[in-house]
DRENDO-1510 file (C-alpha; in Angstrom, 1 decimal, always signed):
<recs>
REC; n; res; u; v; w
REC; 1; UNK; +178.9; +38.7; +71.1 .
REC; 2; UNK; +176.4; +36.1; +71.3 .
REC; 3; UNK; +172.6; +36.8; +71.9 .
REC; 4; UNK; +172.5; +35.8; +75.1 .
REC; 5; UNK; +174.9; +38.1; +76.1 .
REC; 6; UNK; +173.3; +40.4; +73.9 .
REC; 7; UNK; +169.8; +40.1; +75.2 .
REC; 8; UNK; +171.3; +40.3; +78.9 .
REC; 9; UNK; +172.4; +43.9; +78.0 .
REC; 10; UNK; +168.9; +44.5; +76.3 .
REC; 11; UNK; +167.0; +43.0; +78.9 .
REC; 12; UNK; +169.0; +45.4; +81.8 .
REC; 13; UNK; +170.2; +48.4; +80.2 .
REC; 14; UNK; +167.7; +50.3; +82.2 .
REC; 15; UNK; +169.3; +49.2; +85.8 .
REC; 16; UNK; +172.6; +49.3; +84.4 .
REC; 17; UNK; +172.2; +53.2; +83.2 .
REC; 18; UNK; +171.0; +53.7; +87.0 .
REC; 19; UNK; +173.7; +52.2; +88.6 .
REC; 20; UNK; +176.7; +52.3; +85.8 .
REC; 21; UNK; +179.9; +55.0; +86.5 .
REC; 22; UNK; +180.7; +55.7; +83.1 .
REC; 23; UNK; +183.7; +58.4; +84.6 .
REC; 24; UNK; +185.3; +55.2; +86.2 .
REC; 25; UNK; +185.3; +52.6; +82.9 .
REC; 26; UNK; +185.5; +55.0; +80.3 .
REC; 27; UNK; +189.4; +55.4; +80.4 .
REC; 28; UNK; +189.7; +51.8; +80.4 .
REC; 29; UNK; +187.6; +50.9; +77.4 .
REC; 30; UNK; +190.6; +51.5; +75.4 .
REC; 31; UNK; +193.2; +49.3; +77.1 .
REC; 32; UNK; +190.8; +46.5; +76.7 .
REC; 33; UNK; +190.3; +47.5; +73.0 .
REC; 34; UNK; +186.5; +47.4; +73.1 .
REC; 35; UNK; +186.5; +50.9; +71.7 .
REC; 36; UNK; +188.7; +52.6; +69.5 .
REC; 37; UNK; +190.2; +56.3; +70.7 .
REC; 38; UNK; +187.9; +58.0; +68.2 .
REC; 39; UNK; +184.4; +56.0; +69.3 .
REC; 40; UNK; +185.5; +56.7; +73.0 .
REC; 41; UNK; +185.8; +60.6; +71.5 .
REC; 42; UNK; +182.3; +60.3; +70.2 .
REC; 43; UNK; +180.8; +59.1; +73.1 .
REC; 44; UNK; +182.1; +61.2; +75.1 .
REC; 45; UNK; +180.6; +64.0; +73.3 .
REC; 46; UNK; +177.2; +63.2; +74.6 .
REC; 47; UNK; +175.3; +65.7; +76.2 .
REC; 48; UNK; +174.1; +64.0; +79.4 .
REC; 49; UNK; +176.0; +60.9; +81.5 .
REC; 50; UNK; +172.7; +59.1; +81.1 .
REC; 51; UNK; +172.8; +59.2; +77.3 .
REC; 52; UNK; +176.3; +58.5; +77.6 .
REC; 53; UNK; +175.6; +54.9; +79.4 .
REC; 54; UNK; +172.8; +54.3; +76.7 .
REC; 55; UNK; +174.8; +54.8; +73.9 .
REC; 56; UNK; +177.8; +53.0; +75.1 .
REC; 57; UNK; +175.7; +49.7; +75.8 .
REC; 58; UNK; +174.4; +50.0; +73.0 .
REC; 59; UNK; +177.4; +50.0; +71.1 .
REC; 60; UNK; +178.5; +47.6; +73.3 .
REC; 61; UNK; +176.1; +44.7; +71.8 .
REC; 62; UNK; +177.5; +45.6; +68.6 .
REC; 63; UNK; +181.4; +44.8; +69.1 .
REC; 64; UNK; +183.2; +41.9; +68.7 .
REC; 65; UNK; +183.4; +38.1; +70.3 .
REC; 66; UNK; +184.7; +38.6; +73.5 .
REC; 67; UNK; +182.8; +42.4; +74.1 .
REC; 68; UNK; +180.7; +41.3; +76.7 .
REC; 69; UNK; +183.4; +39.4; +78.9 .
REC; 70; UNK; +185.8; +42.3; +78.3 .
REC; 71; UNK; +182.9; +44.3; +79.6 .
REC; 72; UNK; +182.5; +42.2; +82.6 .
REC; 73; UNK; +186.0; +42.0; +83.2 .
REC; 74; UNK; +186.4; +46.1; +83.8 .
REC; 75; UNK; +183.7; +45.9; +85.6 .
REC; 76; UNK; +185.7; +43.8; +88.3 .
REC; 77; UNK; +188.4; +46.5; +87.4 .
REC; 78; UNK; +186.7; +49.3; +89.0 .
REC; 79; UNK; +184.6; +47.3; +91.8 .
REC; 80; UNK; +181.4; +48.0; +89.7 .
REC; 81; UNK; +180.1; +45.5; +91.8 .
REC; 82; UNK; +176.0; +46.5; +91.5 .
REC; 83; UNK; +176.7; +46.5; +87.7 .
REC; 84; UNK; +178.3; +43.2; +87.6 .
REC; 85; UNK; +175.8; +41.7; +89.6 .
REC; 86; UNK; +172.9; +42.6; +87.0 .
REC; 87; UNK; +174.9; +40.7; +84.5 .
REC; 88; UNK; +176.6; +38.1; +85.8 .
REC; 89; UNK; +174.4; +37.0; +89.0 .
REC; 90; UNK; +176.2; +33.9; +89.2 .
REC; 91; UNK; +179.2; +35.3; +90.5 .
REC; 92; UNK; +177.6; +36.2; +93.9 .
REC; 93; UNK; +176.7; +33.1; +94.3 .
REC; 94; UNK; +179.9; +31.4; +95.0 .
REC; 95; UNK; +181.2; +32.6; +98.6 .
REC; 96; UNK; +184.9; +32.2; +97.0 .
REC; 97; UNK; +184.2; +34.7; +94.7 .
REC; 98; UNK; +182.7; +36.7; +96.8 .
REC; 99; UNK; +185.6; +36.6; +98.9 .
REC; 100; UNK; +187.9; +37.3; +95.6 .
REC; 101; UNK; +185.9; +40.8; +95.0 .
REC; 102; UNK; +186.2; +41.8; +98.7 .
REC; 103; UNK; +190.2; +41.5; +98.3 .
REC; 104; UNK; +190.2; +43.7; +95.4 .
REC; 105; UNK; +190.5; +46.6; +98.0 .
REC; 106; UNK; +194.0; +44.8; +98.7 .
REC; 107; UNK; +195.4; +46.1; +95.1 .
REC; 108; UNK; +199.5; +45.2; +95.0 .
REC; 109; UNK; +199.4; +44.1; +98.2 .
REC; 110; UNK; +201.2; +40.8; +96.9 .
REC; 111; UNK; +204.7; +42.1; +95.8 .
REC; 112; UNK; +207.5; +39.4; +96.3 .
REC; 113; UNK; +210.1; +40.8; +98.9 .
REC; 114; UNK; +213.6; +38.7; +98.0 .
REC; 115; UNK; +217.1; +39.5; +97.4 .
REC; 116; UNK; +215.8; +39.8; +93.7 .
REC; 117; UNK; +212.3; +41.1; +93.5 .
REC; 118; UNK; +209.4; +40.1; +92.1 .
REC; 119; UNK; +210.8; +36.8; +91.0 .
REC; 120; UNK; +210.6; +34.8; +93.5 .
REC; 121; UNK; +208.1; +34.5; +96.8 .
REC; 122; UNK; +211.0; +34.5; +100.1 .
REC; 123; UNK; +209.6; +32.2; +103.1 .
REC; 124; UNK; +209.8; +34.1; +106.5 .
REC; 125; UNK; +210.3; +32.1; +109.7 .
REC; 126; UNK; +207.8; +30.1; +110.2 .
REC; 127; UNK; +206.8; +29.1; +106.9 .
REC; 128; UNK; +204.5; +31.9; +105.4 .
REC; 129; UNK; +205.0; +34.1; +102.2 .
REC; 130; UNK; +206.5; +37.7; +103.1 .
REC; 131; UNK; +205.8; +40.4; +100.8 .
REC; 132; UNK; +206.9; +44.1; +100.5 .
REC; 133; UNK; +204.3; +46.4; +102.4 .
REC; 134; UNK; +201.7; +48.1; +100.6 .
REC; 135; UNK; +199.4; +49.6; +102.8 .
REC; 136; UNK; +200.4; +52.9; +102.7 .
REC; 137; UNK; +197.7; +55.9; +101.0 .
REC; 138; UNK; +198.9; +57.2; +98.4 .
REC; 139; UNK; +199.9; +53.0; +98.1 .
REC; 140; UNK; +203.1; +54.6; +96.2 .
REC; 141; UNK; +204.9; +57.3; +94.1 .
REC; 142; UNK; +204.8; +57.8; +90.5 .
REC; 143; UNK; +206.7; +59.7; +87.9 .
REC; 144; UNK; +205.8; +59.3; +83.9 .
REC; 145; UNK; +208.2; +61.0; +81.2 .
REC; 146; UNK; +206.3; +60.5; +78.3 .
REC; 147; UNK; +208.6; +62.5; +74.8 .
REC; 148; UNK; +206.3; +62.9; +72.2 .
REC; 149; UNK; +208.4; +65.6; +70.1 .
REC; 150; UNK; +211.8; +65.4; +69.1 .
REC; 151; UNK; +213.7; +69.1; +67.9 .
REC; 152; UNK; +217.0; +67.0; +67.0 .
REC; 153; UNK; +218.4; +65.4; +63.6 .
REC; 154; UNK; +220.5; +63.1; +66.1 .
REC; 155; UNK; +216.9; +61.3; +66.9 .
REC; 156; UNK; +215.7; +58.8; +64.6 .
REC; 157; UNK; +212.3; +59.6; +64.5 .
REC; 158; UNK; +210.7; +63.4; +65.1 .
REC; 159; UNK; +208.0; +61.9; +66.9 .
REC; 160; UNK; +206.9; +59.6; +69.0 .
REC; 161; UNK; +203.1; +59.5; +69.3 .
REC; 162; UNK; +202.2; +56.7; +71.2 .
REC; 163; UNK; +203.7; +58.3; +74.3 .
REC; 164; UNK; +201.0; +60.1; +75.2 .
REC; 165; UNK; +198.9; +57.2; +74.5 .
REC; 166; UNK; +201.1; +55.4; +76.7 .
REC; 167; UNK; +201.9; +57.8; +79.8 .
REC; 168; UNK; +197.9; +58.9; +79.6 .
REC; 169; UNK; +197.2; +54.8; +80.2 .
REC; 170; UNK; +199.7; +54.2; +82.4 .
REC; 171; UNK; +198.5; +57.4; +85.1 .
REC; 172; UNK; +195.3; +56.2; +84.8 .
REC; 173; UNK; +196.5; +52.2; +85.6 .
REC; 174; UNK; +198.6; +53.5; +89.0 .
REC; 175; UNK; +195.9; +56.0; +90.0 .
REC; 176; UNK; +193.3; +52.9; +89.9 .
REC; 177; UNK; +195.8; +51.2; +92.1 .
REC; 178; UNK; +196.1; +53.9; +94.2 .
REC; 179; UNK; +199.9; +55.4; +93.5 .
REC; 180; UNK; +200.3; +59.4; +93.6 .
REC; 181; UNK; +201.2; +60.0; +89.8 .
REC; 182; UNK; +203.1; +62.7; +88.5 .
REC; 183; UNK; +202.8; +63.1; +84.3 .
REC; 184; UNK; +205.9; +65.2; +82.7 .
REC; 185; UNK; +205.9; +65.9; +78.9 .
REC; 186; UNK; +208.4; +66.8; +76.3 .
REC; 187; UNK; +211.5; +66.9; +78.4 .
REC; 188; UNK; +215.2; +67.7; +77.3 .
REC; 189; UNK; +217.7; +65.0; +78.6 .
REC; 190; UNK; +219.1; +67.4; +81.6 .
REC; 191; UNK; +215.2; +68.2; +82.8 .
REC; 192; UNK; +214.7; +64.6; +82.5 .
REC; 193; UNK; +217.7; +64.3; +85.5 .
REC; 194; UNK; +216.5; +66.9; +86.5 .
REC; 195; UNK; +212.6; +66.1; +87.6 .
REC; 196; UNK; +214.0; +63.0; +88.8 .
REC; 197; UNK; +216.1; +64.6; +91.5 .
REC; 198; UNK; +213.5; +67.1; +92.7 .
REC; 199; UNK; +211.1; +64.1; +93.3 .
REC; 200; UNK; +214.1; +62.1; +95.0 .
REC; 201; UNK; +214.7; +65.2; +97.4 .
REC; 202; UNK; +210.6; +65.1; +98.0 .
REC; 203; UNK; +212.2; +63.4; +101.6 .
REC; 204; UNK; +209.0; +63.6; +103.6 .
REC; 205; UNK; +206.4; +62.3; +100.6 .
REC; 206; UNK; +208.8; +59.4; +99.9 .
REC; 207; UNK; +208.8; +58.2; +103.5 .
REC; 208; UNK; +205.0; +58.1; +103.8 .
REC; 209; UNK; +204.9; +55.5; +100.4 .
REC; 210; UNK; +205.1; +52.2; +100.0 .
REC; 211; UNK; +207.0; +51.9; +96.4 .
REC; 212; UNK; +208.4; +54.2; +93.7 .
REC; 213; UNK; +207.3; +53.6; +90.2 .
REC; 214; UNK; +209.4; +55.7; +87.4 .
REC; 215; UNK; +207.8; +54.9; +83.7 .
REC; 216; UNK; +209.6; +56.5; +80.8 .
REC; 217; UNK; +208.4; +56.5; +77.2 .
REC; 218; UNK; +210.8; +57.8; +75.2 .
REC; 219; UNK; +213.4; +57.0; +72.3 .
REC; 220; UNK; +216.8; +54.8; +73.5 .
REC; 221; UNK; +220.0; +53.2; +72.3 .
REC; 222; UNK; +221.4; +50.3; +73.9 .
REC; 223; UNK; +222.4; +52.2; +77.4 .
REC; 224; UNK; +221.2; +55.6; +77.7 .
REC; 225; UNK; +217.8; +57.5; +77.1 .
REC; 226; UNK; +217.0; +60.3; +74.1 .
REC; 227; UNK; +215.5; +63.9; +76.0 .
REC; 228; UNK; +213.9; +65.6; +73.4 .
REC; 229; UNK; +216.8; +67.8; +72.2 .
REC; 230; UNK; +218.3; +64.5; +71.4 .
REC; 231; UNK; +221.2; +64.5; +74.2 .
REC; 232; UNK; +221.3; +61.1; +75.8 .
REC; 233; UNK; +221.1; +60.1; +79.5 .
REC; 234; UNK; +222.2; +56.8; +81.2 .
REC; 235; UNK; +219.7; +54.5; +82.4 .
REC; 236; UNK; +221.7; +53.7; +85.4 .
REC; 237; UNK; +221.9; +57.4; +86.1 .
REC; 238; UNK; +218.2; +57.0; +86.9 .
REC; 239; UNK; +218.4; +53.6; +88.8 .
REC; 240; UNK; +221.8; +56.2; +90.9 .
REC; 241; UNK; +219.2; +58.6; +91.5 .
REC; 242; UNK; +216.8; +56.3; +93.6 .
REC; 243; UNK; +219.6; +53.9; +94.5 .
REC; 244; UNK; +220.0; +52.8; +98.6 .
REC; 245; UNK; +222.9; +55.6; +99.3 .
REC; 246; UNK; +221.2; +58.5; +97.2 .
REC; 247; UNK; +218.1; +58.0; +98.8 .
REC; 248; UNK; +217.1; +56.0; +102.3 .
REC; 249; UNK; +213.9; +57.0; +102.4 .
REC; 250; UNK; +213.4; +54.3; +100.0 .
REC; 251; UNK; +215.5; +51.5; +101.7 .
REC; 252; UNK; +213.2; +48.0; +101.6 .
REC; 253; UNK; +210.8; +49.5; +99.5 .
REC; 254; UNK; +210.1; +48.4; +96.0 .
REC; 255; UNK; +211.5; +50.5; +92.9 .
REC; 256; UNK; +210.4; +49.8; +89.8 .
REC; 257; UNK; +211.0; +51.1; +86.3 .
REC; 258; UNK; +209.2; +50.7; +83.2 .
REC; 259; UNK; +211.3; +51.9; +80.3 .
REC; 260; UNK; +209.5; +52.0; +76.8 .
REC; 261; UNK; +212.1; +53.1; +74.4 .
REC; 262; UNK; +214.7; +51.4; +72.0 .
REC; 263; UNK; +217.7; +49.9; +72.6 .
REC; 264; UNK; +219.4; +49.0; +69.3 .
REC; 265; UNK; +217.9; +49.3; +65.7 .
REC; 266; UNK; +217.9; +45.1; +65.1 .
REC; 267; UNK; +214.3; +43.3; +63.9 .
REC; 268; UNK; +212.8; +41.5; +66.9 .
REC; 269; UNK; +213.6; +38.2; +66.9 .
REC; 270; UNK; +214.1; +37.4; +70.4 .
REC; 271; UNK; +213.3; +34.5; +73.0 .
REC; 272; UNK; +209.8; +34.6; +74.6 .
REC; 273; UNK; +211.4; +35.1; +78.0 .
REC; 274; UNK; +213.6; +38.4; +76.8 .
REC; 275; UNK; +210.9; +39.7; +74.7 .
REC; 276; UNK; +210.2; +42.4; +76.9 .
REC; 277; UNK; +212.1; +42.5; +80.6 .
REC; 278; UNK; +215.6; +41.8; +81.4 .
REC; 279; UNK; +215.4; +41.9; +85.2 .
REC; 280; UNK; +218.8; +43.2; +86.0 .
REC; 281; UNK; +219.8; +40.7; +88.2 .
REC; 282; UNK; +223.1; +42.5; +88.6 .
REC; 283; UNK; +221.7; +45.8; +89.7 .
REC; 284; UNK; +218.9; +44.1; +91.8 .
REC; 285; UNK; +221.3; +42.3; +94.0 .
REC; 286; UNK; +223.8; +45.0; +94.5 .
REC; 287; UNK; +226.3; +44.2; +92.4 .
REC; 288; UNK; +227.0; +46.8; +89.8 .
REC; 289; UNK; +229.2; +48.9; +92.8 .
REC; 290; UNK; +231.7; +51.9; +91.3 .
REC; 291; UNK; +235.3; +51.3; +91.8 .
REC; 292; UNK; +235.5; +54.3; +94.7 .
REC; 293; UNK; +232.5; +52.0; +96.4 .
REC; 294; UNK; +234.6; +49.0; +96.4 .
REC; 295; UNK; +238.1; +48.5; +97.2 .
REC; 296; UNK; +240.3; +48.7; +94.3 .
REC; 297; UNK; +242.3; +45.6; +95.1 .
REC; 298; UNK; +239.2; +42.8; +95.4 .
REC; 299; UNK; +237.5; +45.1; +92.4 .
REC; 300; UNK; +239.0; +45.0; +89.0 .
REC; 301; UNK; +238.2; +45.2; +85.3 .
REC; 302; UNK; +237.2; +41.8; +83.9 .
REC; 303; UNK; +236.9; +40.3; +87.5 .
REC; 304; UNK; +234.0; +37.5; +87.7 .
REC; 305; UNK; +231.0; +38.9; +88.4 .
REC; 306; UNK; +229.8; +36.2; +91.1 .
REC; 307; UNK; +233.2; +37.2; +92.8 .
REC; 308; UNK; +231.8; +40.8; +92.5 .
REC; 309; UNK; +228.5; +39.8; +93.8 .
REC; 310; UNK; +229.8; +38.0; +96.9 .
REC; 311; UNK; +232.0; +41.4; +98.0 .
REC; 312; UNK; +228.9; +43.6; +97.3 .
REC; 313; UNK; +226.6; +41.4; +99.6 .
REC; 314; UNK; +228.6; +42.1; +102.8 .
REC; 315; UNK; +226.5; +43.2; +105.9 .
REC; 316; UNK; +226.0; +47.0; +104.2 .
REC; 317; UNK; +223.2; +47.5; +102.4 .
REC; 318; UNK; +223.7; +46.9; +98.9 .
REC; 319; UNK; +223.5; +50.0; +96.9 .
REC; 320; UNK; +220.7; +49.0; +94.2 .
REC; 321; UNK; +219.0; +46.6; +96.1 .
REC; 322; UNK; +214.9; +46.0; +95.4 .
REC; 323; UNK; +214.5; +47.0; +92.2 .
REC; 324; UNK; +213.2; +46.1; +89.2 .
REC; 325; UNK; +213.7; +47.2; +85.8 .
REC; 326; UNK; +211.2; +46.2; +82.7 .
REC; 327; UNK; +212.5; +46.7; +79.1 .
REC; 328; UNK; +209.8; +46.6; +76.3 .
REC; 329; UNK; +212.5; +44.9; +74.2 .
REC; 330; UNK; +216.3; +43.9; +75.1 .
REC; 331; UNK; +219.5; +44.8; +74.0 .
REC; 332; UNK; +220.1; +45.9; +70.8 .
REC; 333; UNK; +216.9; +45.7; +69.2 .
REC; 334; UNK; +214.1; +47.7; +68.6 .
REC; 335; UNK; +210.9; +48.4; +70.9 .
REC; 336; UNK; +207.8; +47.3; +68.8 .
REC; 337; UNK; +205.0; +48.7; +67.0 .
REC; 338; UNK; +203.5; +51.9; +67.9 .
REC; 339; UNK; +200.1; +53.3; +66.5 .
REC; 340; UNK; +198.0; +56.3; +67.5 .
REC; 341; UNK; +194.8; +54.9; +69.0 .
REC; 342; UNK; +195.9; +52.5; +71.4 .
REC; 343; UNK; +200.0; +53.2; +71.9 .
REC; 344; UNK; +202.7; +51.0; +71.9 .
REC; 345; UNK; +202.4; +47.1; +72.3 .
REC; 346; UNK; +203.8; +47.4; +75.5 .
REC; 347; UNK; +202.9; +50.6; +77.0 .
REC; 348; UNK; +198.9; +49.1; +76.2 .
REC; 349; UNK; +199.5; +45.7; +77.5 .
REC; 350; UNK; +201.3; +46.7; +81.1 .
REC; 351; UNK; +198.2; +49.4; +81.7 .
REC; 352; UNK; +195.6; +46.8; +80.9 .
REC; 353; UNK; +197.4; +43.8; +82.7 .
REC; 354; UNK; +197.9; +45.9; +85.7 .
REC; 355; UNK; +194.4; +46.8; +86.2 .
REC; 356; UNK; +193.0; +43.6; +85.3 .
REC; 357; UNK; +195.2; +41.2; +87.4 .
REC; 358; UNK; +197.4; +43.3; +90.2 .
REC; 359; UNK; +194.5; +42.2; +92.8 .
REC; 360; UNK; +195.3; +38.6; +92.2 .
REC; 361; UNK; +199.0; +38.3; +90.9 .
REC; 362; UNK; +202.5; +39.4; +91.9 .
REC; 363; UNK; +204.4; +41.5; +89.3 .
REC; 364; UNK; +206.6; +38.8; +87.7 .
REC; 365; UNK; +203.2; +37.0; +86.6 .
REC; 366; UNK; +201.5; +40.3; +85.3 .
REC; 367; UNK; +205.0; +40.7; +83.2 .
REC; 368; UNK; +204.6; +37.6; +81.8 .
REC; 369; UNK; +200.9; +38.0; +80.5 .
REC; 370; UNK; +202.2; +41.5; +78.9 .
REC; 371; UNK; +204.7; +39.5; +77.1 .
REC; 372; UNK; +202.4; +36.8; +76.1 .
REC; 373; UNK; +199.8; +39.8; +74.7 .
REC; 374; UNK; +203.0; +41.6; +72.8 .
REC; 375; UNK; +203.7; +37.9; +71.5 .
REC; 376; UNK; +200.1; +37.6; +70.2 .
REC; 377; UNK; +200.1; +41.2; +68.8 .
REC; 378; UNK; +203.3; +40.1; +66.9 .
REC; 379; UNK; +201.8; +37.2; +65.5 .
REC; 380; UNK; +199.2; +38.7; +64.2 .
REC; 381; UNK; +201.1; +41.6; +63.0 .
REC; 382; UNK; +203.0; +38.9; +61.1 .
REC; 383; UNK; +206.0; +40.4; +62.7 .
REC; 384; UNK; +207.1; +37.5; +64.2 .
</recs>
């Protein structure tokens, strides 16, 4: 940090103790990687809030380069705005940005709403961008698996610690932008199913949100899901679960799931742009029907898939329309590097790129910025 930026947390720290919430930027410190797990421990162990904000300015002077605009930056996050405008005045002085700050009440309102979500911006009649709705409090409905310990020789690894890393940042990401979140722990493969169909029959809750978010951080092979007795479930289970027959309340709505977990045991060496999501194209546009969905004659093994595509897009509603599905890592490889203080390289960099930028960009962009940070964290890593 440089001493100007030093001397303008000096010069303040008074004002900003008065007006500071340290409940609201405390969970966040750690996405942002200002303070590790154990400092934020420390702190917290403070007697009083007050001391609390001392000490943590305090400390903040102390950390690295970019501290004080990382600072800054959750500030914005959690509409600080009193705080931020004892630092960085400036910013009130520019009408557009003023403008910018008043919008970040609008969190997610910008989802894409196309034939294939989140990639592309559709055009309605006369010329404007459409998007899903979002407007809706709770804004939408979230379930988090998070398996941390594994009771089976079949699993790999016995445990899986930056889960609850991961699942702990990623409730406190979709409660900041205003989802109803629901955290499950430690769950066998049939109670994952299981959790998943109680929420589905949850009829009257799902009607009154916008979007369904399912996050699952667990271990994976290429196709199915580890529970923690180390029986196997298929993703596309899950997508069946949430799918346009199995559950209307969600018809035009946006479903999206974020799936930590491996999918093969090969080293990452991928391209940038399947680093971390393989939007399932397929699956998003309907496609991937069962043969009893489809009639057997116009249906058969090996048949093209455009072929396929063009039968499932008849006037019905296509059965796994508007969704999106985000892998940490494509097929047959490995999801990468986990630690204990800050989670896995994707689990950390979705939390803190949906907090920082979901005010101001549609998800396809926010995925690309997590890949670029996992990029960065593998070059540095020397992984790469």
């Amino acid at each position: 940090m440089n001493e100007e930026d030093r001397k303008a947390i000096r010069d303040n720290i008074a004002n900003l103790v008065d007006v500071l919430d340290f409940n609201a930027i405390l969970p966040l410190l750690s996405l942002k990687r200002l303070f590790t797990t154990p400092m934020i421990e420390q702190l917290n162990a403070h007697r009083n809030e007050r001391e609390k904000k001392l000490v943590l300015l305090s400390d903040l002077r102390k950390r690295g380069p970019t501290a004080f605009q990382d600072f800054v930056e959750l500030l914005a996050i959690t509409a600080q705005h009193k705080a931020l405008q004892i630092l960085k005045p400036e910013l009130f002085l520019d009408t557009d940005l003023n403008r910018r700050r008043r919008s970040s009440d609008c969190l997610l309102a910008n989802f894409s709403n196309t034939l294939a979500p989140f990639t592309n911006h559709s055009q309605s009649t006369n010329g404007s961008e459409e998007y899903y709705n979002m407007s809706s409090n709770p804004r939408g409905f979230c379930i988090i698996i998070a398996n941390i310990h594994f009771k089976s020789p079949h699993v790999p690894h016995v445990e899986k610690k930056s889960a609850e890393i991961d699942a702990k940042n990623m409730k406190r990401a979709l409660k900041t932008l205003g989802f109803q979140v629901y955290l499950y722990q430690d769950l066998t493969a049939q109670k994952m199913l299981d959790i998943l169909k109680v929420h589905k029959n949850k009829k009257d809750e799902l009607e009154k949100h916008d979007a369904l978010a399912v996050v699952i951080f667990t271990h994976g092979e290429t196709d199915f899901l580890y529970g923690v007795d180390g029986m196997g479930i298929k993703i596309n289970d899950i997508l069946t679960i949430f799918n346009n027959k199995n559950c209307p309340e969600l018809v035009g709505k946006p479903k999206m799931f974020f799936i930590e977990a491996c999918r093969g045991g090969k080293s990452l060496i991928v391209s940038i742009f399947h680093l971390l999501f393989s939007f399932l194209a397929k699956i998003d546009r309907g496609v991937e029907r069962t043969v009893s969905d489809s009639k057997p004659d116009d249906f058969r093994a090996g048949q093209d898939v455009h072929r396929a595509a063009n039968y499932s897009l008849s006037p019905r509603i296509a059965s796994f329309e508007d969704m999106l599905i985000s892998y940490a890592t494509i097929v047959e490889h490995a999801s990468v590097h986990h630690n204990t203080d800050n989670g896995s390289w994707y689990g950390h960099s979705l939390s803190f790129h949906l907090l920082q930028s979901a005010h101001e960009k549609d998800l396809l962009e926010i995925l690309k910025d997590v890949e670029k940070s996992v990029r960065l964290e593998e070059t540095f890593e020397g992984h790469k």
